[in-house]
C-alpha positions as CSV (number, residue, x, y, z in Angstrom):
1,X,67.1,-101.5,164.0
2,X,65.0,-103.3,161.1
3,X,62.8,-101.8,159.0
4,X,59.2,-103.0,159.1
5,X,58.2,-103.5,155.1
6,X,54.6,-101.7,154.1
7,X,51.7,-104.2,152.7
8,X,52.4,-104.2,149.3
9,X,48.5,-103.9,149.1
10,X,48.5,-100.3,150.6
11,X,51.3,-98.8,148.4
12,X,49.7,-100.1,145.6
13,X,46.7,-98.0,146.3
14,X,48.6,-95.4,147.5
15,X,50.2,-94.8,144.2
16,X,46.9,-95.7,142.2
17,X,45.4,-92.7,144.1
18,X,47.7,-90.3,143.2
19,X,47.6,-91.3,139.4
20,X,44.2,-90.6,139.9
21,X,44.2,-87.5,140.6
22,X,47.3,-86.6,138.9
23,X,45.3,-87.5,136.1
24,X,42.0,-86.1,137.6
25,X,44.2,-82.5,137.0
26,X,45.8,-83.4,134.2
27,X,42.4,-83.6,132.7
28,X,41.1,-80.3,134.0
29,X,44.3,-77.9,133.0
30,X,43.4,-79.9,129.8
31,X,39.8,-78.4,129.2
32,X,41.1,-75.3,130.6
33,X,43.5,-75.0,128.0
34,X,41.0,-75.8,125.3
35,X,38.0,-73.4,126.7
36,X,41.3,-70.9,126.3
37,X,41.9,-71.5,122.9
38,X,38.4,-71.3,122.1
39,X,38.0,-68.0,123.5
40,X,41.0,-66.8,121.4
41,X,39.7,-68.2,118.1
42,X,36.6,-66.4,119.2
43,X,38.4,-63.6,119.9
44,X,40.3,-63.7,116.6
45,X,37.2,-64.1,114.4
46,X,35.3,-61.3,115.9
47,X,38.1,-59.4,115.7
48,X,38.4,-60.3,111.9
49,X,35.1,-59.4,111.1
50,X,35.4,-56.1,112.7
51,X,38.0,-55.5,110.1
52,X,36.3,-56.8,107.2
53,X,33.6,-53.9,108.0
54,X,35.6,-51.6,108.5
55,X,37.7,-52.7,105.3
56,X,34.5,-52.4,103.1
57,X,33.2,-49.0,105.0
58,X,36.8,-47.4,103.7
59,X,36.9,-49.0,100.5
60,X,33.3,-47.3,100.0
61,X,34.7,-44.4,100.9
62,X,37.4,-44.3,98.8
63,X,35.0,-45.1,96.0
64,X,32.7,-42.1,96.9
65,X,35.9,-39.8,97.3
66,X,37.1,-40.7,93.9
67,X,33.9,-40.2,92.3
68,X,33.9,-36.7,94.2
69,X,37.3,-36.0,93.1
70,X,36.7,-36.7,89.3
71,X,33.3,-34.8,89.4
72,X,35.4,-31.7,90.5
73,X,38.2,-32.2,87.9
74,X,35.6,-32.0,85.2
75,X,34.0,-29.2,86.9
76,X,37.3,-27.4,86.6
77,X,37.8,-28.5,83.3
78,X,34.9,-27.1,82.6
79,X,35.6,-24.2,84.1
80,X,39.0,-23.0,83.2
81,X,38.2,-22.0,79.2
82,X,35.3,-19.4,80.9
83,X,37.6,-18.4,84.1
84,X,38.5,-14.3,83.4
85,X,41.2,-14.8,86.3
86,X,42.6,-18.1,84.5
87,X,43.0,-15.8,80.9
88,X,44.7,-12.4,83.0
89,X,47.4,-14.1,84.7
90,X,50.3,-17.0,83.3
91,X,49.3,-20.1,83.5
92,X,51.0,-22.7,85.8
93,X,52.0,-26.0,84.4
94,X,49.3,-28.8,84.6
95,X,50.9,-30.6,87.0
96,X,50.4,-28.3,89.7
97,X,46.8,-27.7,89.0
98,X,45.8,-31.9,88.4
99,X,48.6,-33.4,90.5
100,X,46.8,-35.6,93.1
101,X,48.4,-34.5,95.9
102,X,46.8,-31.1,95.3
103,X,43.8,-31.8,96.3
104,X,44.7,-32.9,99.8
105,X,46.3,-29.9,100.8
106,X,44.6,-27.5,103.5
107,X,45.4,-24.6,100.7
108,X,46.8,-24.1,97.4
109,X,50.1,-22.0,96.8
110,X,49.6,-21.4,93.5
111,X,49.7,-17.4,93.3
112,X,46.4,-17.0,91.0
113,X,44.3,-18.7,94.6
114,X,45.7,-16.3,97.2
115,X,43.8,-13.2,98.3
């Protein structure tokens, strides 16, 4: 039993299609892949700016706070030499009544505040 040989011809263009479209796909995962990364870097910068407002909102915010917080110091500065409550009982160490923490407690323990 011999084997007939194919035309040479026909392989030819056999093998030039399929580079064709190997290459035909090969070119669309391509573009794919690009319109992906695209999307991403969208995606990313967006997501950046997002978090640059958001950074400035809270850095304003902290600005506003602070300002609050040293307009109430110096109201309690103020305050203290005229406070009849302040002069009756003993006085607690300035740390506990200017420590920073203080003022973000829900309540103050020092005795002289409760009710």
């Amino acid at each position: 039993m011999s084997v007939i040989p194919r035309p040479c011809i026909f392989q030819d263009s056999s093998d030039d299609m399929r580079k064709v479209q190997r290459r035909e796909k090969n070119r669309i995962a391509a573009q794919k892949s690009r319109q992906r990364q695209t999307q991403k870097a969208d995606t990313l910068h967006l997501e950046s700016e997002d978090l640059e407002r958001q950074n400035a909102a809270l850095r304003r915010e902290i600005k506003q706070l602070t300002e609050e917080m040293k307009h109430f110091t110096s109201m309690l500065s103020s305050h203290e030499p005229l406070c009849s409550i302040l002069t009756t009982v003993p006085q607690p160490p300035p740390e506990v009544l200017y420590a920073t923490h203080s003022f973000h407690q829900p309540h103050i323990s020092s005795p002289r505040f409760q009710h």
